[in-house]
C-alpha positions as CSV (number, residue, x, y, z in Angstrom):
1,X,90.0,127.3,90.8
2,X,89.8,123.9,92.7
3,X,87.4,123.6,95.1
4,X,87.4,121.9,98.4
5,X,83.9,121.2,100.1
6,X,83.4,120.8,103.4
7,X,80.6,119.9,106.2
8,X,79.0,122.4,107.9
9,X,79.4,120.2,111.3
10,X,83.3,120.6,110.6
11,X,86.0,118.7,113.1
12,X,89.9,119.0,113.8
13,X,90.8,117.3,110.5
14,X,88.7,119.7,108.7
15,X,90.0,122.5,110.3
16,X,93.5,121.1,109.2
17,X,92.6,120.5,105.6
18,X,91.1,123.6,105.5
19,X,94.5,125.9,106.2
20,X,96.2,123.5,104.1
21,X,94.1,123.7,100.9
22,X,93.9,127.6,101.1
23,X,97.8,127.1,101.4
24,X,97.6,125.3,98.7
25,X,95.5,128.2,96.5
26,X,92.5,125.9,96.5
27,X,89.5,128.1,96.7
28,X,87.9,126.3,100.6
29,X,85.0,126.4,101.6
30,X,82.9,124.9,104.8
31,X,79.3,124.7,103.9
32,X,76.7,126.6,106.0
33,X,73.8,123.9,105.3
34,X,73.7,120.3,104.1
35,X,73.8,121.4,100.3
36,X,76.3,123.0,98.1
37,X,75.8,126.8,98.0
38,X,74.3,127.6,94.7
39,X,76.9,130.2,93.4
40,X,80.1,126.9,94.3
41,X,77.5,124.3,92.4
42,X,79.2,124.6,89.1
43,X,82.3,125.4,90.1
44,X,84.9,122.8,88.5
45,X,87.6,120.8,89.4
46,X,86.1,119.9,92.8
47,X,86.6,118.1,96.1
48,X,84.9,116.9,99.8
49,X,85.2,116.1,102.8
50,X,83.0,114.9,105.4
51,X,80.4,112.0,106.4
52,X,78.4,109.9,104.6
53,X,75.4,112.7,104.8
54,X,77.5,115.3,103.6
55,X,78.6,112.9,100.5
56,X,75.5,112.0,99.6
57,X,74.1,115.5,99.1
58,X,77.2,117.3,97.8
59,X,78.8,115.0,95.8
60,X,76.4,115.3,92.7
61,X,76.3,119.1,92.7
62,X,79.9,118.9,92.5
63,X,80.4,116.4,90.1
64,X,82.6,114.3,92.6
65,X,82.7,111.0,93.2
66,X,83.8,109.6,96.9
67,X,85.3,106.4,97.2
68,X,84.5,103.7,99.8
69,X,86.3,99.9,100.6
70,X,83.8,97.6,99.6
71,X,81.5,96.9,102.5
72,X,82.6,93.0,102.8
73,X,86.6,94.3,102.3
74,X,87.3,92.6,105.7
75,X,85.3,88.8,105.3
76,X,87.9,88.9,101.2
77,X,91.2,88.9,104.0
78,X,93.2,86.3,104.6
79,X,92.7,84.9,108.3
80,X,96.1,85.7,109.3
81,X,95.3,89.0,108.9
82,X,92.1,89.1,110.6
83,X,93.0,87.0,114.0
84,X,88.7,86.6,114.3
85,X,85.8,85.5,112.5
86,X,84.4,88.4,110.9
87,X,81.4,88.0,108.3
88,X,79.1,90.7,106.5
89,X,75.2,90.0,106.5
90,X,72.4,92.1,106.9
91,X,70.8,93.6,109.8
92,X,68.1,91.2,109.6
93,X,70.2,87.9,109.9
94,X,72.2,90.3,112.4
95,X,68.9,90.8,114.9
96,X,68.7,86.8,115.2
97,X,72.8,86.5,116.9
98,X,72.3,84.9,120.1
99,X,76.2,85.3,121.0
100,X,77.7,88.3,121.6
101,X,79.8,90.0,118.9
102,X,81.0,93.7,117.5
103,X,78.3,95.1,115.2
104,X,78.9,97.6,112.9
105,X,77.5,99.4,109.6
106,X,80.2,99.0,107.4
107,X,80.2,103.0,106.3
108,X,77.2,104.5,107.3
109,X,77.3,105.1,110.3
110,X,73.4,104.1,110.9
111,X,73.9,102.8,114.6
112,X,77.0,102.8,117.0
113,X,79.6,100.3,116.7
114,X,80.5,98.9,119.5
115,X,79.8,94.6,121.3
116,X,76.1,93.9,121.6
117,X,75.3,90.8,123.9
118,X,72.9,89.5,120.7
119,X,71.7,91.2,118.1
120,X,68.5,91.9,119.7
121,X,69.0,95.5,120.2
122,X,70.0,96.5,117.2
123,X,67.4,98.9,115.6
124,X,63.9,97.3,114.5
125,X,62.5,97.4,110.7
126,X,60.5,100.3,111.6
127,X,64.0,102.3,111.9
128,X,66.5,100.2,109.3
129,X,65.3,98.3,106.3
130,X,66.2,94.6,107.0
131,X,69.2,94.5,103.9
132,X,71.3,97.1,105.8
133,X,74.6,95.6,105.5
134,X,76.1,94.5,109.1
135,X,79.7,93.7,109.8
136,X,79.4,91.0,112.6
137,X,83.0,90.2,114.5
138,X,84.4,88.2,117.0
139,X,85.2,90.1,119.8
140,X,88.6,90.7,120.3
141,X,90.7,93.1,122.6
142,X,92.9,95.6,120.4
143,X,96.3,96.5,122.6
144,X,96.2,100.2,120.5
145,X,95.0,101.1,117.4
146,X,96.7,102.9,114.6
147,X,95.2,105.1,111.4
148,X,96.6,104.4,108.1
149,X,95.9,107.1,105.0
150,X,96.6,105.2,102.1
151,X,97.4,106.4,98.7
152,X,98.1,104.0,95.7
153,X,98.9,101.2,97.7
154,X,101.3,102.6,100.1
155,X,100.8,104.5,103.7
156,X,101.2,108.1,103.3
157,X,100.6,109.3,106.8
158,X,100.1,107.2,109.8
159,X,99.1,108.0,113.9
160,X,98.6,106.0,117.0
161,X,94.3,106.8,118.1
162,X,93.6,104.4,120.9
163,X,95.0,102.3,123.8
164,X,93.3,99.6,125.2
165,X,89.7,101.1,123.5
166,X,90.7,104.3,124.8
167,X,91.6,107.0,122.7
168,X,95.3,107.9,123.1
169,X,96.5,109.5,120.2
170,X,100.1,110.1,119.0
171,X,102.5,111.0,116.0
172,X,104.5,107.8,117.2
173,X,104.1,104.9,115.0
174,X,106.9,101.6,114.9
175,X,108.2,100.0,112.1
176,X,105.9,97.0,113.0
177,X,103.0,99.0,112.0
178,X,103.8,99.3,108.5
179,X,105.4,96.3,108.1
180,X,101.7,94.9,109.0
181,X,100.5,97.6,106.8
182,X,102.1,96.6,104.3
183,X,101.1,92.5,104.5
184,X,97.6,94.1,104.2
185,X,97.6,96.1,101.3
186,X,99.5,93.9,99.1
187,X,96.1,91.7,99.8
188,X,94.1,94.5,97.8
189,X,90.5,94.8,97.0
190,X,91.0,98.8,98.4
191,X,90.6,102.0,96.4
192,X,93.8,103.8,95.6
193,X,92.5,106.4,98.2
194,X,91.4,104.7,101.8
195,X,91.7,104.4,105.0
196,X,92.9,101.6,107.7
197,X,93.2,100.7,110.7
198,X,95.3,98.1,112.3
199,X,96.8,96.8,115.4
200,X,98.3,94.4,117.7
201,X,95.6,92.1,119.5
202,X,96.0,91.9,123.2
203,X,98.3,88.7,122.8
204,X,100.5,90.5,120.6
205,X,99.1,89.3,117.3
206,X,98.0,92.2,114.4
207,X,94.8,92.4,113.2
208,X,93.1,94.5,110.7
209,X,90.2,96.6,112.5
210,X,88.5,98.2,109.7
211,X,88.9,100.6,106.0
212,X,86.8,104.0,105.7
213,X,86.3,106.2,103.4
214,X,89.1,109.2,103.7
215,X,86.7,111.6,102.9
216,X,84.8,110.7,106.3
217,X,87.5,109.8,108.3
218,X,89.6,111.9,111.3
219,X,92.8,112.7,110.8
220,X,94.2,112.7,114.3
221,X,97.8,113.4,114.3
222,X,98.6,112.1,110.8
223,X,100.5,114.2,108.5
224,X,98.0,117.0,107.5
225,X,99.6,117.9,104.3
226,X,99.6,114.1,103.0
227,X,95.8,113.7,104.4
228,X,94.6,115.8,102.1
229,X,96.7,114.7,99.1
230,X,94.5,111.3,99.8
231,X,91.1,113.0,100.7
232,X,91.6,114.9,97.5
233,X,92.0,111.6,95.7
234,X,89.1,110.1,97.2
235,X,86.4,112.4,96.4
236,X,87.5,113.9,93.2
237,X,86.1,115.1,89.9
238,X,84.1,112.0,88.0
239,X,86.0,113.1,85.1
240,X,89.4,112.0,86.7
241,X,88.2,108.9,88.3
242,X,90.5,106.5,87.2
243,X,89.4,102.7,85.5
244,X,90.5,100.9,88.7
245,X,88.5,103.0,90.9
246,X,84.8,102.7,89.0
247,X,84.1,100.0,91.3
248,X,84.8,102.0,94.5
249,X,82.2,105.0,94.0
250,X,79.5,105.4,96.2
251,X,76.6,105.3,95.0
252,X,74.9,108.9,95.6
253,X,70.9,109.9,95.1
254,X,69.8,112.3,93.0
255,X,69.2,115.7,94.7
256,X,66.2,116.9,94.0
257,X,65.9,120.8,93.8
């Protein structure tokens, strides 16, 4: 029986994928602890879902491997696509800004992404080891924000998550949208299972925000059903990763038992 693993600290989307694997006959299963229950360790083919944590410790018990956009996917677009300078360095460079600008991990989330004046509160080499990769964007003000499951190159489910950096979420997504969308993934660089977000800058011009893994990313009022046909696809078994997708995986640490 297929197996879908999930995080103990489980949200709304997991909840969602949940009911609709068990609907499904996949044999679900939220995890208790940060490890893969002994007696669900060998069980074969299987699945996750959850952060970066959760990945890292799961995915080699289960023989998975979860796919993640290439930390430097958004400095590879074209600048029409971006509407701001956006460049990937590492947190050391990243503690010498002296400008403000949006700082994020690209994946991990290993500090909050939000506009930091400089970079001189971002955390210290005690905390982060100075080759942490570190997104660093111009800031820009995003009229709404949309969430874009992706599946082989094409949108499979799509919702509306913030207004004006609020979050504001809604089934109701325009033809502009994935028109946009679609301008973006025909760039490529993605794995056939991802997500993105986009929207229209406060002048009216659309930007790419950012790609997560869908195996850590909210669903919000997407299309259950066709979130988990692309969480299933990226964290699957190693044995069904396809060619194309090799240079997607995650690298994941040994668990030592």
């Amino acid at each position: 029986m297929t197996l879908l693993m999930l995080a103990p600290r489980i949200n709304e989307t997991g909840l969602q994928l949940l009911t609709r694997a068990r609907r499904r006959g996949l044999r679900a299963h939220t995890a208790v602890r940060w490890e893969v229950p002994a007696e669900l360790a060998g069980l074969r083919p299987a699945h996750l879902y959850g952060g970066p944590l959760f990945a890292d410790v799961a995915a080699g018990p289960l023989g998975v491997v979860p796919l993640e956009p290439p930390a430097d996917w958004l400095t590879t677009l074209p600048a029409e696509l971006l509407s701001r300078r956006v460049e990937c360095t590492t947190l050391a460079e990243a503690r010498r800004l002296r400008r403000p600008a949006f700082l994020k991990p690209p994946v991990d989330k290993l500090f909050p992404a939000r506009v930091h004046p400089d970079g001189s509160g971002l955390p210290g080499p005690d905390a982060l080891d100075d080759d942490t990769p570190v997104l660093v964007s111009d800031v820009v003000a995003f009229a709404s924000e949309y969430r874009l499951f992706v599946l082989d190159g094409e949108v499979r489910a799509a919702s509306r998550y913030a207004v004006a950096g609020s979050l504001a979420v809604s089934p109701e997504v325009g033809p502009d949208v994935l028109a946009f969308a679609a301008d973006v993934l025909a760039a490529g660089g993605l794995p056939s299972a991802a997500v993105v977000d986009v929207g229209p800058l406060s002048d009216g011009t659309w930007a790419v925000v950012e790609a997560n893994p869908a195996w850590a990313s909210g669903g919000y009022a997407c299309d259950p059903d066709q979130v988990l046909d692309v969480v299933l696809r990226a964290a699957g078994p190693a044995d069904a990763l396809a060619p194309t997708d090799l240079g997607y995986a995650r690298p994941v640490p040994e668990v030592v038992r």
